[in-house]
N, C-alpha and C positions, 0 to 999 in steps of 0.2 A: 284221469289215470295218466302218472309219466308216461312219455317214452321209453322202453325197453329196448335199447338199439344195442347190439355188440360192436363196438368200435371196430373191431377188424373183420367183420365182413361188409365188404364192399359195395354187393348185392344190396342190401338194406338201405347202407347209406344212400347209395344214389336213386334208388328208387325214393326214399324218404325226402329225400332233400334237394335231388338233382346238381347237376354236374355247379351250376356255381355256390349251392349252399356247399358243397366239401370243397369247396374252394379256398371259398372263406374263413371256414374254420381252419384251413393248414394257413392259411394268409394270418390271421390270427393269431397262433401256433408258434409261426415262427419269421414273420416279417414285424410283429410289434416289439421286440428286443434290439434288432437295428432303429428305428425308427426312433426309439426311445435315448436310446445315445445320441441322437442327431439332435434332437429337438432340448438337450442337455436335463433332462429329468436326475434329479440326483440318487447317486445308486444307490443308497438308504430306503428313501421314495421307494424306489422299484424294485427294489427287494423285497420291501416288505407289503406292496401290492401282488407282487407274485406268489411270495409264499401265502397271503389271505385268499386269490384266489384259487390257490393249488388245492386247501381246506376246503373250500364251498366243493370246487371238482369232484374231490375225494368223497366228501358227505351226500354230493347229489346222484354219484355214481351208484355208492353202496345202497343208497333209495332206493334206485330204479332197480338194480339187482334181487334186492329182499323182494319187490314186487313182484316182480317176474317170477320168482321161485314160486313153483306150486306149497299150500300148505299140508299139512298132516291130514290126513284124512280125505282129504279132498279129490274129486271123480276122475283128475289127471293121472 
């Protein structure tokens, strides 16, 4: 069964994952874009790794979302 986690409660995340898994993922987030210029990745390259992983985000989010949703009928 995914994770069903809401990104923006807090609450969850750190319980789920503690203080240095949300770390890591803002580390992640938003120190691999500098780091990527430094190490001279060409911006073709990494544009188009960002936008393939922005696709996977987007399709793994809506995953976990459809799951989470109770269905029709169902004793929820």
């Amino acid at each position: 069964m995914p994770l069903a986690l809401d990104p923006l409660d807090a609450a969850h995340l750190l319980t789920a994952f503690g203080t240095l898994g949300v770390f890591l993922v803002l580390f992640a987030e938003t120190g691999l874009n500098p780091l990527a210029g430094m190490v001279r990745v060409p911006a073709r390259t990494f544009a188009l790794w960002q936008g393939a992983g922005g696709v996977v985000e987007a399709l793994r989010s809506r995953r976990a979302r459809t799951a989470a949703e109770p269905t029709v009928g169902s004793a929820e």
